[in-house]
C-alpha positions, -999 to +999 in steps of 0.1 A: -811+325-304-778+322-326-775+343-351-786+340-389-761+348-419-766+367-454-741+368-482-740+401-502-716+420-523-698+453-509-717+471-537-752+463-520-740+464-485-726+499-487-761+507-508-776+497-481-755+519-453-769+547-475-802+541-475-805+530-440-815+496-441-805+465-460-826+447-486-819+423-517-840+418-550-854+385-537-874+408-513-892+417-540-890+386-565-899+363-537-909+384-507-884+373-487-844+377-483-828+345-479-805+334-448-787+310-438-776+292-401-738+293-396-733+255-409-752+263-438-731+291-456-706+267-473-731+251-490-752+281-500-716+297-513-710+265-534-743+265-552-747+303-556-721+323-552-690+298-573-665+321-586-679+354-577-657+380-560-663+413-537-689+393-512-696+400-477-710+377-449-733+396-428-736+383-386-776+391-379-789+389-350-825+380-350-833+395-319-830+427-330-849+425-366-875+449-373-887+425-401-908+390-396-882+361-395-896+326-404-874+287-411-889+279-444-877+245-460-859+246-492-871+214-510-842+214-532-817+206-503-841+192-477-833+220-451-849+246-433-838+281-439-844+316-420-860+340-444-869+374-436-899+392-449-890+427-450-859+451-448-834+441-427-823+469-398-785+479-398-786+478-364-797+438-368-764+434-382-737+431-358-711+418-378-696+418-414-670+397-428-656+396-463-652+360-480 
């Protein structure tokens, strides 16, 4: 399985290095943290993330997740999308990039 991408600030990535695992307030907003395949992220950083600096892309690696992964269509875009419901494992994360 290819992996699945999250963009996140430094801030909340080395937050999450701390606590041990890695999770973002739509976990708890919406009950899921939202991901994206690898040709999706230049779309999902032109409609989100336009001008904002300090962001990270982080490599996961479904395989490994602790949490329940699930493709979910976003009706807004027509796509399907992996969300996971729950933490995300550092040790899921097998790569980070800055943007």
């Amino acid at each position: 399985m290819a992996f699945i991408y999250h963009i996140t600030t430094k801030q909340d990535w080395n937050a999450a290095k701390e606590k041990g695992f890695y999770t973002a307030s739509s976990l708890e907003t919406e009950g899921f943290i939202h991901c994206s395949e690898q040709q999706q992220i230049k779309g999902v950083l032109e409609r989100y993330y336009q001008g904002k600096t300090n962001l990270l892309n982080l490599a996961i690696d479904p395989q490994k997740l602790r949490s329940e992964l699930k493709y979910e269509l976003a009706p807004s875009v027509n796509e399907n999308f992996p969300h996971v419901y729950g933490p995300i494992n550092l040790d899921a994360v097998v790569n980070v990039e800055e943007i």
